[in-house]
C-alpha positions in Angstrom: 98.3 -41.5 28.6 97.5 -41.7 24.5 94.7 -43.8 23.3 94.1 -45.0 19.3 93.1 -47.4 17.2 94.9 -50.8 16.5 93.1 -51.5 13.3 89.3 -51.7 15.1 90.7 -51.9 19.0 91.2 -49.3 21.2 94.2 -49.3 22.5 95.0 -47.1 25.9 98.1 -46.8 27.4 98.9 -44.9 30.3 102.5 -45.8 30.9 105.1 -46.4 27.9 108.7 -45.3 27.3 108.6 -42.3 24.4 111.7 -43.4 22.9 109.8 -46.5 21.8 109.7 -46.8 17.8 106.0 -47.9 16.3 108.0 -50.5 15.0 109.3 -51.8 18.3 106.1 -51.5 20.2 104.1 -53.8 17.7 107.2 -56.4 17.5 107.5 -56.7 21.1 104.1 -55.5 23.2 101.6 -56.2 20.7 103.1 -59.7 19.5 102.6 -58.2 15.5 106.0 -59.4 13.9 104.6 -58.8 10.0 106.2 -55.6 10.3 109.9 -56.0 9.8 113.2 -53.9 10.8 114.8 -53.9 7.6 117.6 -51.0 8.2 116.3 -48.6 11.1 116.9 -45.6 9.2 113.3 -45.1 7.5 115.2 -46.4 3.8 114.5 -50.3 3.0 110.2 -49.8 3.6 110.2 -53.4 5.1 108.7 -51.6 8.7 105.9 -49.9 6.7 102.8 -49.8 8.3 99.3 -47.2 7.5 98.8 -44.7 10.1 94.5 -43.7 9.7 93.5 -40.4 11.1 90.6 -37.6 10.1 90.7 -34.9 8.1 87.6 -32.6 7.3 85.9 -35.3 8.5 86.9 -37.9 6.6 89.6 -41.1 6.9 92.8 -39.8 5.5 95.5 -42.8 5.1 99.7 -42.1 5.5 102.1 -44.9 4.6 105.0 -44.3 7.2 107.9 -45.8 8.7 107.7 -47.6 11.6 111.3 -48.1 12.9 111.2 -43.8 12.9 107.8 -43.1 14.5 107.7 -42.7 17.6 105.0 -44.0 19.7 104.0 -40.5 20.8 102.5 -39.9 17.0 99.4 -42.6 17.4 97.5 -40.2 19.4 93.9 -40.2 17.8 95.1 -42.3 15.0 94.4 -45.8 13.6 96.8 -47.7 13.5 97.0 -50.7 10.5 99.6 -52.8 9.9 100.0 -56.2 7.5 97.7 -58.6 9.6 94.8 -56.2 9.6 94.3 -56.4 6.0 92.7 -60.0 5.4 88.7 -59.6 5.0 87.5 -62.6 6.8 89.0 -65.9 5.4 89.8 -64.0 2.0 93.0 -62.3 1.3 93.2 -58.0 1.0 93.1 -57.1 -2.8 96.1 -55.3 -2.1 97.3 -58.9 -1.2 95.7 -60.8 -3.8 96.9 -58.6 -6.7 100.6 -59.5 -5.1 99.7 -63.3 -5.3 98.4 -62.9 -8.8 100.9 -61.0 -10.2 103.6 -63.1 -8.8 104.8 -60.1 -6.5 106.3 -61.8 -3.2 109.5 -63.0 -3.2 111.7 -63.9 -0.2 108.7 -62.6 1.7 110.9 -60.1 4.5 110.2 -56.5 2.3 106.5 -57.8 1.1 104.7 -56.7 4.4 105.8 -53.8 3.5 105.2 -53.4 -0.2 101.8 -54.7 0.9 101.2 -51.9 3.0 102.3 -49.4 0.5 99.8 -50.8 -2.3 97.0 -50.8 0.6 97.6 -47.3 1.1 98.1 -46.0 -2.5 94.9 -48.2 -3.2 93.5 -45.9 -0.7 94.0 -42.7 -1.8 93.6 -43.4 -5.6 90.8 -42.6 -7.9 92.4 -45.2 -10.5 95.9 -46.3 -11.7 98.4 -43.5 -11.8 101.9 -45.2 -13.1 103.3 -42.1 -11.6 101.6 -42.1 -8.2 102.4 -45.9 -8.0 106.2 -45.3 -8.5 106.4 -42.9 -6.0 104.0 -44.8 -3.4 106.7 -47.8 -3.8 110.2 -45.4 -4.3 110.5 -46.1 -0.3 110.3 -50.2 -0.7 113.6 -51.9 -1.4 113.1 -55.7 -3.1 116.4 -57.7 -2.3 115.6 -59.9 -4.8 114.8 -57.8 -7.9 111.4 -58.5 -9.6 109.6 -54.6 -9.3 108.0 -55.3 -12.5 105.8 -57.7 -10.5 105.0 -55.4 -7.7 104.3 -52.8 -10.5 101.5 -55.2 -12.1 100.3 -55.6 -8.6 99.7 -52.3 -8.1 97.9 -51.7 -11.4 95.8 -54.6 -10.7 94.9 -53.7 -6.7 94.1 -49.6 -8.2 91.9 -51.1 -11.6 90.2 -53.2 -9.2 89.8 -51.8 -5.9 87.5 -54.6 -4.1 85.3 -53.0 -1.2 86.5 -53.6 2.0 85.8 -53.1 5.5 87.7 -50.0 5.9 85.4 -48.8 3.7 82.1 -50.2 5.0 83.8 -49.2 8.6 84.7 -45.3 7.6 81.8 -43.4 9.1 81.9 -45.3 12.0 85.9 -45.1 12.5 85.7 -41.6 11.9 83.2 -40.8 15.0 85.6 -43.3 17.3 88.7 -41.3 16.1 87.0 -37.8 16.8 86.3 -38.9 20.3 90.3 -39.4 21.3 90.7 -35.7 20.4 90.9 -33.3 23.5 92.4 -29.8 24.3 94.5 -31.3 27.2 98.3 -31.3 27.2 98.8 -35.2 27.1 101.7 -37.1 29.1 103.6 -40.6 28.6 106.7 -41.5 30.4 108.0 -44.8 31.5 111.6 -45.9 31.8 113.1 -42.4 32.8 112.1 -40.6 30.1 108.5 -38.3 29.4 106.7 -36.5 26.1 104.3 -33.7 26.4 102.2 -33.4 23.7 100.6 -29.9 23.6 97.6 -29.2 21.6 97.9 -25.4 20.5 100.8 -23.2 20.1 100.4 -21.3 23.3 101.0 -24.6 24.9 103.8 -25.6 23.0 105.4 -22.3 23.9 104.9 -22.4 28.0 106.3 -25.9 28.3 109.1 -24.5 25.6 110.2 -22.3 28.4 109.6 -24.1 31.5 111.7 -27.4 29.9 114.3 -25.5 27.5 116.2 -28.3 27.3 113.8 -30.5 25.7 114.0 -32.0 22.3 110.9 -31.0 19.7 109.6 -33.5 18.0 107.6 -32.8 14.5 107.7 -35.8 12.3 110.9 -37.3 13.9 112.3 -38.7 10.7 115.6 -36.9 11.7 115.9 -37.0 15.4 114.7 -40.5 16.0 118.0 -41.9 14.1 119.6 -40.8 17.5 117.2 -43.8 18.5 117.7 -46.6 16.4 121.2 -45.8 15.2 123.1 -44.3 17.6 121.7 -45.9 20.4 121.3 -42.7 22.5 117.9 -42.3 25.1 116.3 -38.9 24.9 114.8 -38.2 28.4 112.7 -35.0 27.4 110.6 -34.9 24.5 107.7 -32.2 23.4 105.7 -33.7 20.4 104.2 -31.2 18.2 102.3 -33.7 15.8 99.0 -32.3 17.8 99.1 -28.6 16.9 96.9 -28.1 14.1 97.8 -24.3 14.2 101.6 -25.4 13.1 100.6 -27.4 10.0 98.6 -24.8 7.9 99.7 -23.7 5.0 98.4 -20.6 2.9 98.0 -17.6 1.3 96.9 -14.3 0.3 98.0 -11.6 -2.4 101.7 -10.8 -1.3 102.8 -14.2 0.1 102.8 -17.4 1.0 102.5 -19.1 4.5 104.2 -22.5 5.6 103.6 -23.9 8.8 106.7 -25.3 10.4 105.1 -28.7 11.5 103.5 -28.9 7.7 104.4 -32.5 6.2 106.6 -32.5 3.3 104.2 -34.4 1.6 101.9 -31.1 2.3 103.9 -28.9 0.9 104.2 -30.7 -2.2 101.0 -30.5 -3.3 100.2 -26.8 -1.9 103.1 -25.6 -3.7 102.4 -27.4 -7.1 100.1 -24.7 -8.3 102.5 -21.8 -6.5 106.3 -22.8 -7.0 106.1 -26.0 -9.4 109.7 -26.5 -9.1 109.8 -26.4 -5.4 107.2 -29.4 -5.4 108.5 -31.3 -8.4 112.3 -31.4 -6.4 110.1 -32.6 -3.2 109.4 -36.0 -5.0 112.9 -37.0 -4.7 113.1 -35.7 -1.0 113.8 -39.1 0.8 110.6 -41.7 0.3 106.8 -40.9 0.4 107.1 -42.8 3.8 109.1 -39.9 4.9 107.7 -37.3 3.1 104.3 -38.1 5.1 106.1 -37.8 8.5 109.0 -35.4 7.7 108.4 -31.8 8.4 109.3 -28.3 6.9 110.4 -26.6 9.9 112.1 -30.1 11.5 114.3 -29.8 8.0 115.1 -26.2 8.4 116.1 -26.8 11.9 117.8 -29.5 12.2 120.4 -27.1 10.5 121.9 -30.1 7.8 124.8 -28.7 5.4 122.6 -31.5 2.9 119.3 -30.5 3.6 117.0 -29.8 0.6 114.5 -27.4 1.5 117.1 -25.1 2.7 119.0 -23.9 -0.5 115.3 -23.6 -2.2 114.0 -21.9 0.7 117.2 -18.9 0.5 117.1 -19.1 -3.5 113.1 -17.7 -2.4 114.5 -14.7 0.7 112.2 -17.0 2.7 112.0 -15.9 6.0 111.0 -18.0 9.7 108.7 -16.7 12.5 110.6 -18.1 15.6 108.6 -18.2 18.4 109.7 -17.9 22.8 107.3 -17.6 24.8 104.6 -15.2 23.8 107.4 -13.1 21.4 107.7 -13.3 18.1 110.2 -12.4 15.4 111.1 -12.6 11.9 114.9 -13.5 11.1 115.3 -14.1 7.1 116.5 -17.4 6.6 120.2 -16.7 4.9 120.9 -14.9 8.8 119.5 -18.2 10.4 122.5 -20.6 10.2 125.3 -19.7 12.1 127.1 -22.7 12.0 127.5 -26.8 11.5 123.9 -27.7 12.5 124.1 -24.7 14.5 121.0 -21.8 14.5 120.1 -18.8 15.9 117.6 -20.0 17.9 117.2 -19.2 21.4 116.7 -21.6 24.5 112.9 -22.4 24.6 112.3 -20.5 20.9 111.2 -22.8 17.8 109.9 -22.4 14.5 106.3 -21.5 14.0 105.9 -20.8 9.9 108.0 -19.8 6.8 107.2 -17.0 4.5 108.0 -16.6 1.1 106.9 -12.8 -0.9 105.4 -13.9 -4.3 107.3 -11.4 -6.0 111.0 -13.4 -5.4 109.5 -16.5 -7.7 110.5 -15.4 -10.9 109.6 -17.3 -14.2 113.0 -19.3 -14.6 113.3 -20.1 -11.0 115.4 -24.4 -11.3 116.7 -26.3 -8.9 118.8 -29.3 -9.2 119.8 -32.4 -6.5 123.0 -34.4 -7.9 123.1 -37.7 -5.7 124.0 -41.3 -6.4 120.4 -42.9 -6.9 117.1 -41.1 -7.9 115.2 -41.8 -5.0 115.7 -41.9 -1.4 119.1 -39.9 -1.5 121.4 -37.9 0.0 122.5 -34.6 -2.1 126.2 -34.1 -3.3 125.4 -30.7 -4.3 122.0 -29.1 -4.4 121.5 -25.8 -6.3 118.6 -23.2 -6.2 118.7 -20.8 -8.9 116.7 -17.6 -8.8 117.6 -15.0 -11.8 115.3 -11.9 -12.3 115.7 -10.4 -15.8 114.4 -7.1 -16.6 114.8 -5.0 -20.0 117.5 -7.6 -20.6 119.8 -7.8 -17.8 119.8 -9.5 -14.0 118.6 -7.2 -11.8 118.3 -9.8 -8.4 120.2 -12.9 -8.5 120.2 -15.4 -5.5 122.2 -18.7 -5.8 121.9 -20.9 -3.1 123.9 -24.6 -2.6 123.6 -27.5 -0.2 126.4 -29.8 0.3 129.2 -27.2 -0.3 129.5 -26.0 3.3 129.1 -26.3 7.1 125.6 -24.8 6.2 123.3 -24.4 3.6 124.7 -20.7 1.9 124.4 -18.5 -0.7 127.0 -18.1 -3.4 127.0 -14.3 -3.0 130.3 -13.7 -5.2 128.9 -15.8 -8.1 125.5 -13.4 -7.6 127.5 -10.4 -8.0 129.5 -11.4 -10.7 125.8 -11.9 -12.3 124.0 -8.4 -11.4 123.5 -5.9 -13.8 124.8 -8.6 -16.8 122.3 -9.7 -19.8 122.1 -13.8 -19.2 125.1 -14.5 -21.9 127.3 -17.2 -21.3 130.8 -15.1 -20.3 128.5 -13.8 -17.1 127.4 -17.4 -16.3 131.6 -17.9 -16.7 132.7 -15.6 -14.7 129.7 -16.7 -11.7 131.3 -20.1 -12.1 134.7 -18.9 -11.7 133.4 -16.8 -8.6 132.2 -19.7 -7.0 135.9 -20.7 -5.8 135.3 -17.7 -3.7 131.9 -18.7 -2.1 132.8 -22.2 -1.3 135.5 -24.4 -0.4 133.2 -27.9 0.2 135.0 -31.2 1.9 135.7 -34.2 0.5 133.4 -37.1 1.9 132.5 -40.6 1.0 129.8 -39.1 -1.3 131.6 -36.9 -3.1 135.1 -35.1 -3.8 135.7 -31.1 -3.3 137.1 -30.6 -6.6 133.9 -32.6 -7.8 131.1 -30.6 -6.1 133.0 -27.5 -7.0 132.7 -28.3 -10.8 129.2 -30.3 -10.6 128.2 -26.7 -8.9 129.5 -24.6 -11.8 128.0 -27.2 -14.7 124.4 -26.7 -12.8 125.2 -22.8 -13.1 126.0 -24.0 -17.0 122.8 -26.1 -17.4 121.0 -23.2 -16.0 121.9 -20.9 -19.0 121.6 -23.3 -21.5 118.1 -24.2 -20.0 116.8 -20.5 -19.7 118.6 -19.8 -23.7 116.7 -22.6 -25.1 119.9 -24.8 -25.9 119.1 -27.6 -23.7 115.8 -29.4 -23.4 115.6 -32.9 -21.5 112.3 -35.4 -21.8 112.0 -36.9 -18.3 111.9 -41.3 -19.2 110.1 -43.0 -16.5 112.3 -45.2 -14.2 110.5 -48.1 -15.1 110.4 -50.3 -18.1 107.7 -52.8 -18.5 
């Protein structure tokens, strides 16, 4: 049984097929079709919905995608979608501003641009032209016109009208804080069940006793086995109630990231710590995703294309894998064994990665080289982590995405750099290396002969970067 909020209802249901999408469960049991299936994947936005829960007691709102949540993840939550927002007979602000500003179009992506506004309106202390971009980056318009939406947003964050999410917060928040309990919690219906364990040592017995099930963190990933491949997945353990996996930290030496830690999370812990880290995480899918997506889920899910991964072994991160009540470390550049493949054990999972301070250094870049800005797959991803002392490398750790079966280190091209001042014939002679380290596959996103020279001109860029030759103003993406 879960129970939440469905704007200001409470909403209990005690039998309901896990494999059922948010999306899916408002368009067909709740009779809510404002919330549209645009492309099932979590890229067009039209499914958006706002997803309400607390935090240090207060209402903290999530855009998400609905066609890859699952329903598992509305446990204690409030759940708001487009029909919630009018305030008696008088439109949303959110909705107003679109009206105003001449936003809506053909009308099948505005439910979801609506949402989006709604929720950056939320969780903004004023207009932000940056924050707005990437609150909308996850919204596709099929019929052009984002200038519009822009003005829309400017107008709904200059003029935030009260409403009764507002007036309602203190009251929500005490209704949301009574659905919380230390029970492991059960739905099932139509052959298939989800556990959802509240603390770590419950996560780890039912790891054992059901090895064979499928974690499920944000489910951005593994829900695509849903809604694109058709596929039913009869076991499923659903981690999105373990506070103890989501905390991130630190103290002198290092720094702590809990596996089940939103992307979105991350970003702003790691803004002060590793600002290149967080700045590459704004072009990690969409914010939708970003709020659901988790670290751990992208390290393990083992993707050759995977972004965190090549930062993470630029950084000699390391995992704590948990099994049972064991623990171990395993640094991450020994995790991978092969296409999508891991070293993880039956019944063992992720619990936190750890990066030492000391592997930052000063020049630490990274680069993703895709098709579009936003919402894209890598071609080639490159971490670069050079450590220079009394004029010469003395640790160098390259790490790519997209160039093999896994994410890998280019450990030729590092050696080629060791003990050599940062001049341009030892950046040469890494690039020539890196026909040693790699031999990538030609795919509909990119040649081999073109990732193997994009990854040598981000080797280039990165000397010319660090020597002062190159410097590049960032234009916004935008143009009023």
């Amino acid at each position: 049984m879960i129970q939440f909020l469905l704007n200001d209802r409470l909403i209990t249901e005690r039998e309901l097929d896990p494999n059922l999408t948010v999306l899916n469960y408002l368009r067909g049991q709740q009779q809510r079709r404002g919330t549209k299936e645009g492309c099932a994947s979590g890229d067009c936005g039209a499914c958006t919905v706002t997803l309400g829960k607390v935090v240090d007691g207060q209402m903290q709102y999530q855009a998400v995608n609905s066609c890859l949540t699952l329903v598992s993840s509305l446990q204690g939550k409030q759940l708001i979608t487009v029909e919630d927002l009018k305030q008696g007979r008088e439109l949303h602000s959110v909705q107003q501003a679109m009206v105003d500003c001449h936003g809506s179009q053909c009308g099948y992506c505005t439910p979801g641009f609506v949402m989006s506004l709604f929720t950056l309106q939320k969780n903004s202390a004023g207009w932000d032209r940056h924050q707005a971009e990437q609150a909308l980056a996850g919204n596709l318009c099929r019929c052009t016109g984002y200038r519009p939406i822009m003005d829309a947003a400017q107008q709904a964050c200059e003029q935030p009208d009260a409403d009764a999410f507002s007036a309602n917060a203190p009251a929500l928040v005490q209704r949301l804080q009574a659905l919380s309990n230390d029970e492991v919690q059960i739905i099932e219906a139509a052959g298939s069940r989800c556990y959802l364990p509240k603390t770590v040592a419950q996560l780890a017995e039912l790891y054992q006793q059901y090895p064979e099930a499928r974690l499920v963190a944000g489910g951005t990933d593994l829900t695509l086995q849903i809604t694109q491949q058709y596929q039913r997945l009869p076991l499923l353990i659903a981690l999105e109630q373990i506070d103890e996996l989501k905390v991130c930290h630190e103290d002198e030496t290092h720094l702590y990231l809990g596996a089940a830690a939103s992307l979105q999370h991350c970003y702003q812990f790691l803004a002060q710590h590793i600002p290149a880290f967080s700045s590459m995480l704004e072009r990690f899918a969409s914010l939708q995703i970003r709020n659901q997506g988790t670290l751990g889920g992208n390290i393990g899910n083992a993707s050759p294309i995977g972004d965190c991964a090549p930062m993470l072994l630029a950084l000699n991160a390391r995992l704590v894998l948990q099994q049972g009540e064991k623990r171990r470390e395993v640094p991450l550049d020994q995790f991978f064994t092969a296409y999508r493949q891991t070293v993880l054990l039956p019944g063992e999972f992720i619990c936190s990665i750890t990066i030492a301070k000391v592997t930052v250094s000063p020049n630490f870049a990274v680069w993703k080289v895709a098709k579009r800005l936003d919402d894209d797959i890598s071609a080639v991803f490159a971490a670069i982590n050079l450590h220079i002392a009394e004029g010469v490398i003395v640790e160098a750790r390259l790490a790519f995405g997209g160039m093999a079966a896994t994410p890998k280190r280019a450990l030729a091209a590092e050696a080629q750099l060791l003990g050599q001042p940062l001049h341009l014939s030892a950046i040469e002679k890494a690039c020539a290396a890196l026909s040693e380290d790699f031999q990538p596959l030609s795919d509909f996103r990119a040649s081999a002969d073109y990732r193997l020279q994009v990854a040598r001109n981000l080797l280039r860029r990165y000397y010319a970067q660090a020597s002062g030759e190159l410097t590049i103003t960032e234009v916004s993406r935008y143009v009023s």
